[in-house]
N, C-alpha and C positions, 0 to 999 in steps of 0.2 A: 648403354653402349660402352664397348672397352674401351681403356686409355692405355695411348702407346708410348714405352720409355724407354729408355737402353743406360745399359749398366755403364756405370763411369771407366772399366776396363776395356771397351772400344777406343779409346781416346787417352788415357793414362795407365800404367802399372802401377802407381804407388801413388794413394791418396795425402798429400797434402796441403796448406794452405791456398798456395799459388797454383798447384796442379790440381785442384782440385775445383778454383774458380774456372782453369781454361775449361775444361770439361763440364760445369755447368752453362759457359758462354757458349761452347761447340753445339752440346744439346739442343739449346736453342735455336739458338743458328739452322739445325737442320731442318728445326721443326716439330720434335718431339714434345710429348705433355709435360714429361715428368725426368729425371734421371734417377737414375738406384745409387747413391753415394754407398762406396765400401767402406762400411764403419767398423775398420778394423783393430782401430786404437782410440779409443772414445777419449780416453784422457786426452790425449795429445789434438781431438776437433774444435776447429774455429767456428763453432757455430755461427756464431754475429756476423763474422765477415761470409761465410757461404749462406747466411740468410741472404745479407744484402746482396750477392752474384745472384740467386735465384729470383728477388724480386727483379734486377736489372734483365736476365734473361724473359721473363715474362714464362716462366714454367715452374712445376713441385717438385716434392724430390722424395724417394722413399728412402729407407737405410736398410743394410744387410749387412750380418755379420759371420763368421766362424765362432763357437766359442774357443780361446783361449787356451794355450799350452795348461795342464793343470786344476782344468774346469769341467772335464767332461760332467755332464749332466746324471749320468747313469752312476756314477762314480764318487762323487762332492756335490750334489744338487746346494746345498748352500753356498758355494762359492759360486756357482753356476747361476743362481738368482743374482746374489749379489753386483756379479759384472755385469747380468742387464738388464737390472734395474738402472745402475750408474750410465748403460747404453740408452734406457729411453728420455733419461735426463736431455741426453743430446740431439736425442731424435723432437723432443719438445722445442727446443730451445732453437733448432734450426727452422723449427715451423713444419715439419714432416707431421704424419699420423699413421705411418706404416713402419716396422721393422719385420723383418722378413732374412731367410736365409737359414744356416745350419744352427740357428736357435738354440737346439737341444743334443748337441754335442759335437765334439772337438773333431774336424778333418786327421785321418789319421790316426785314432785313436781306434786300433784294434785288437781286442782278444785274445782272437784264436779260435772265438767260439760265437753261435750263433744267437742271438739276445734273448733274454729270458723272462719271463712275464714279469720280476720284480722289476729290473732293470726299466723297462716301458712304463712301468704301476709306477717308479721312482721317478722318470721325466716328465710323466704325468702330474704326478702332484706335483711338482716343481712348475712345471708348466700355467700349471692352473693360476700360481699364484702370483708368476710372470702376469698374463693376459690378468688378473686384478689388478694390478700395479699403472700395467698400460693404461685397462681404460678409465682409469681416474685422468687420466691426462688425455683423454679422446685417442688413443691409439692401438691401431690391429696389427695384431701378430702375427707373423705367416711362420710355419713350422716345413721345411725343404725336404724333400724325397731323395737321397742321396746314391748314389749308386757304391756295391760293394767294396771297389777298392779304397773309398775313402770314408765310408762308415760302418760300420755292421747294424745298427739300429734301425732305420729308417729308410728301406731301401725301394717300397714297392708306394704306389698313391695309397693302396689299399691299408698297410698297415701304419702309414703317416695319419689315413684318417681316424683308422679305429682308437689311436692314442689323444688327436683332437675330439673325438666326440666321449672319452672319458674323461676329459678335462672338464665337459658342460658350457665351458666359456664361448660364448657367442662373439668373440671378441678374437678368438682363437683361430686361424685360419689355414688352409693346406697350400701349399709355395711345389708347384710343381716344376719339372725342368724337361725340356724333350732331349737334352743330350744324357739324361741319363736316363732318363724313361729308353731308349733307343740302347737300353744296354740290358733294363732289369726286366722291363713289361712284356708281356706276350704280345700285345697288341697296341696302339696309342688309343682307338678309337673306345674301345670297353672302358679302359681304365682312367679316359677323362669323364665318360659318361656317369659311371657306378661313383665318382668322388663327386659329383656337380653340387652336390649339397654343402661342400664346404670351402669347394676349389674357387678361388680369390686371385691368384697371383700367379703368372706363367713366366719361365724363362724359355723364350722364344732360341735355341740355340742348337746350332749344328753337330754334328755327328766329330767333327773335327775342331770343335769350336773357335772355324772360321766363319764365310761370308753364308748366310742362311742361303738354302737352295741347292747350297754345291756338295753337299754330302747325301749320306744315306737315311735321312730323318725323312717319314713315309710324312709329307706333309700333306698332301689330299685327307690321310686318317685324323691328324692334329685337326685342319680346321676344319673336317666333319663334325670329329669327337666334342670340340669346343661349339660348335653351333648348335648339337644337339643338347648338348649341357645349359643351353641357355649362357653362354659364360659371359660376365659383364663386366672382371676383372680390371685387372691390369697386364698388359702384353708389355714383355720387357726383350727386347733385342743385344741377347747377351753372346756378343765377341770379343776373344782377344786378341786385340792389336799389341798389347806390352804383354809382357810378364810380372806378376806382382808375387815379392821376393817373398812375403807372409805365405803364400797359399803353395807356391811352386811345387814343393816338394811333395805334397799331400794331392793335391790334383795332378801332378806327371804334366806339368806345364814344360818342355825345355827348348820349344821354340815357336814363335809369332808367327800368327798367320800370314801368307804371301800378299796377303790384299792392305791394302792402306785404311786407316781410321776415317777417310772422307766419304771413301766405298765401301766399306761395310756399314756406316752409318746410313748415308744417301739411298745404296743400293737396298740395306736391311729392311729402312724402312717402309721403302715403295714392295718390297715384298710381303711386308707384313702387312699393311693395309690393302692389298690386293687378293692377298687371298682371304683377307676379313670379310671384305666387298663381295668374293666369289660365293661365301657360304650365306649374306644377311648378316653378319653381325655388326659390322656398317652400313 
């Protein structure tokens, strides 16, 4: 059965110590499993002290990142391991066992051109050697499907998976997103079905990345596509309420949704276990 989270950007723009506990207390509070901390600055994370918020909450936490100005994957894959390797130190050390997000390259970082099989063969091996790393320390990796304006790499489920199943890594996972699937795919319903084999991790997120429902994301196909896929993931309820001043520029973030962090939380969630409930997957 899925478990339902929501990313800490419903509730906070910018992760840290103190904003970063309210947002694990809020999660709870509402009633969610799990929250997605944005592990955007590993150095600078309290593990100890957001362990101890998330035992107090009585919830997990997954982590997700961008890689880093200077780290594109395709480009320096050894500084690209390097920074998450030093990111699953933290994802350990907080008690998480999932890192998930644009893993294998930087928001932003584009070309001009469209990627090319070394490039994908380069994130690959790189990759591979990430997910060895992980599951010495018990932890899965999810690799993000990103839509064109902010990657060139990774843009469709299909070609997210065919670079995880060159990796071999069972450990290795596909991190789908419907706001940008709603931009790249021809359909939701094919393209969760044809990834079910590796697809792990959903961000449950609007067309507007406001309150789920109120945009154009075909959700009858989502949680067809997802019931026939069998999908036993994680559903993460990804709105933003802030602006978080890392990513802004590279997602065309430049203003907050008109709904408040209680209602996109409260509301998100009874959406998203309603339509789970509609297809059997609760």
């Amino acid at each position: 059965m899925p478990q339902f989270g929501a990313h800490a950007f419903v509730w906070i723009g910018d992760w840290t110590t103190e904003a970063g506990n309210h947002a694990i207390a809020q999660a709870g509070a509402v009633g969610f499993d799990f929250i997605e901390i944005a592990l955007l600055r590993p150095a600078e994370f309290d593990a100890a002290s957001h362990k101890m918020a998330l035992a107090q909450a009585g919830i997990s936490a997954t982590c997700s990142l961008a890689l880093p100005k200077g780290t594109q994957m395709s480009a320096y894959p050894e500084k690209a391991v390097a920074f998450l390797v030093g990111a699953l130190d933290k994802v350990e050390q907080v008690g998480s066992q999932y890192l998930c997000g644009c893993t294998g390259y930087e928001l932003g970082y584009l070309t001009g051109q469209p990627p090319t099989e070394a490039e994908r063969a380069t994130v690959a091996d790189a990759m591979k050697t990430v997910a060895a790393e992980a599951k010495k320390r018990g932890i899965t990796v999810g690799l993000e499907a990103c839509n064109r304006y902010e990657t060139y790499l990774y843009n469709t489920l299909a070609d997210t998976r065919a670079t995880i199943l060159a990796t071999g890594a069972d450990n290795l996972k596909l991190h789908a997103d419907t706001y940008h699937m709603n931009i790249e795919e021809e359909g939701f319903y094919n393209a969760l079905v044809e990834s079910a084999d590796v697809l792990d991790y959903m961000h449950m997120s609007e067309s507007h990345r406001g309150l789920v429902g109120t945009g154009t994301v075909v959700w009858a196909d989502v949680w067809r596509g997802l019931a026939d896929a069998k999908f036993d993931g994680k559903l993460v309820l990804e709105s933003f309420a802030a602006i978080n001043p890392d990513i802004a520029a590279a997602t065309c973030l430049w203003r907050p949704t008109r709904h408040s962090s209680d209602v996109l939380a409260r509301e998100g969630l009874k959406f998203l276990k309603a339509g789970a409930a509609q297809v059997g997957l609760i």
